[in-house]
C-alpha positions in Angstrom: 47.9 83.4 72.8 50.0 86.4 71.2 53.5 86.8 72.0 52.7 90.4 74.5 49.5 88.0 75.9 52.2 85.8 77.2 54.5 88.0 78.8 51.8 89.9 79.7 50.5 87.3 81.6 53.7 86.1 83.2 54.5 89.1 84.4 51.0 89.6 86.4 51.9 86.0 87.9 49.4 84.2 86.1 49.3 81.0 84.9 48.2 81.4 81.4 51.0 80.9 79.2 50.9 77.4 77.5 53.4 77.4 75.4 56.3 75.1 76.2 59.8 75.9 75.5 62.7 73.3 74.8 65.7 73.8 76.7 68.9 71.8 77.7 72.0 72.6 79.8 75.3 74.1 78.6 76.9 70.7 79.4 74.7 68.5 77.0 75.2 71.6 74.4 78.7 71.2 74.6 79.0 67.4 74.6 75.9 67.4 71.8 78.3 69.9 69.4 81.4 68.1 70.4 83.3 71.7 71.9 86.7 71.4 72.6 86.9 75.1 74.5 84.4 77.2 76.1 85.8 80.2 76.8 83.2 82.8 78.4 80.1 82.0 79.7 77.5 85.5 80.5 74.4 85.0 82.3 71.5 87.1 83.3 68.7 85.0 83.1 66.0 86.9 85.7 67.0 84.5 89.0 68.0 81.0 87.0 71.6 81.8 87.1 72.2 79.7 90.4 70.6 76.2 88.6 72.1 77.5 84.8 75.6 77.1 86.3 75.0 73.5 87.8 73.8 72.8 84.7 77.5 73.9 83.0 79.5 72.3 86.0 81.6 70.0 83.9 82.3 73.1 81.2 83.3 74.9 84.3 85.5 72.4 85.6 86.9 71.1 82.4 87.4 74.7 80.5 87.9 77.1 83.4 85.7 79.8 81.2 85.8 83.6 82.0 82.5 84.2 84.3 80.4 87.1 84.1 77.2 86.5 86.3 74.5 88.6 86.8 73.9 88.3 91.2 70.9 90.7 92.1 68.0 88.7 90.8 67.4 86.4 94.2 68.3 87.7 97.3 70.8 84.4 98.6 72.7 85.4 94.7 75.4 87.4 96.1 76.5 85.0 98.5 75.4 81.2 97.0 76.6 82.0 93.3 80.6 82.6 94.3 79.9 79.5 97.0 78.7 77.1 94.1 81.7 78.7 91.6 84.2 77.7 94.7 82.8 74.6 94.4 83.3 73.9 91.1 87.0 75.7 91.1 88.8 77.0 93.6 91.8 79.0 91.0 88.9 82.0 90.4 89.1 85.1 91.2 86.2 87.0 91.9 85.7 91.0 91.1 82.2 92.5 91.3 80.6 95.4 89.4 77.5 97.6 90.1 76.3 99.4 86.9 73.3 101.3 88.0 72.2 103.8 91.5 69.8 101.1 92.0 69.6 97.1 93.3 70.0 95.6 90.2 72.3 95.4 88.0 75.4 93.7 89.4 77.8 91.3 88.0 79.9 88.8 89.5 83.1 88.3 86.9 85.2 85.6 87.8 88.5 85.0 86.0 90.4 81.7 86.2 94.1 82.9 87.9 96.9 82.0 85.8 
């Protein structure tokens, strides 16, 4: 299957697309590479944002990283993604920017206070 045959058919909800893709969480990239910082973590990854950051809790926690999150793909993002940041740290603070005159678009930025 081509490379536009496959996004093709994922985006008309099909089922088509064989191809498997290898991927692993921020926290076993960081232990795997031996990181002593992480500094700033950017996500918009079309609605996986809420299990990408339980998959960099311990960066989080450990390295208190500038956040900017992208909260408009699911509708609960808005309100779960600062609830499961909280839960991780409780020193962020949060600021939120909408870039376009539509629904999408909007970033969650959360900056460790120092």
């Amino acid at each position: 299957m081509s490379e536009r045959s496959r996004l093709t058919a994922l985006e008309d909800g099909t089922d088509e697309a064989t191809e498997r893709i290898e991927t692993t969480t921020l926290d076993a990239f960081v232990l795997k590479q031996g990181l002593n910082h992480v500094d700033f973590i950017k996500m918009d990854i079309e609605g996986a944002e809420q299990n990408a950051l339980l998959g960099c809790r311990e960066a989080i926690e450990r390295f208190s990283p500038r956040l900017a999150i992208s909260i408009y793909h699911r509708a609960d993002d808005m309100v779960r993604i600062p609830e499961i940041l909280r839960e991780m740290r409780v020193d962020y603070k949060f600021y939120l920017r909408h870039y376009t005159y539509f629904y999408g678009d909007t970033v969650l930025y959360a900056m460790p206070r120092d």
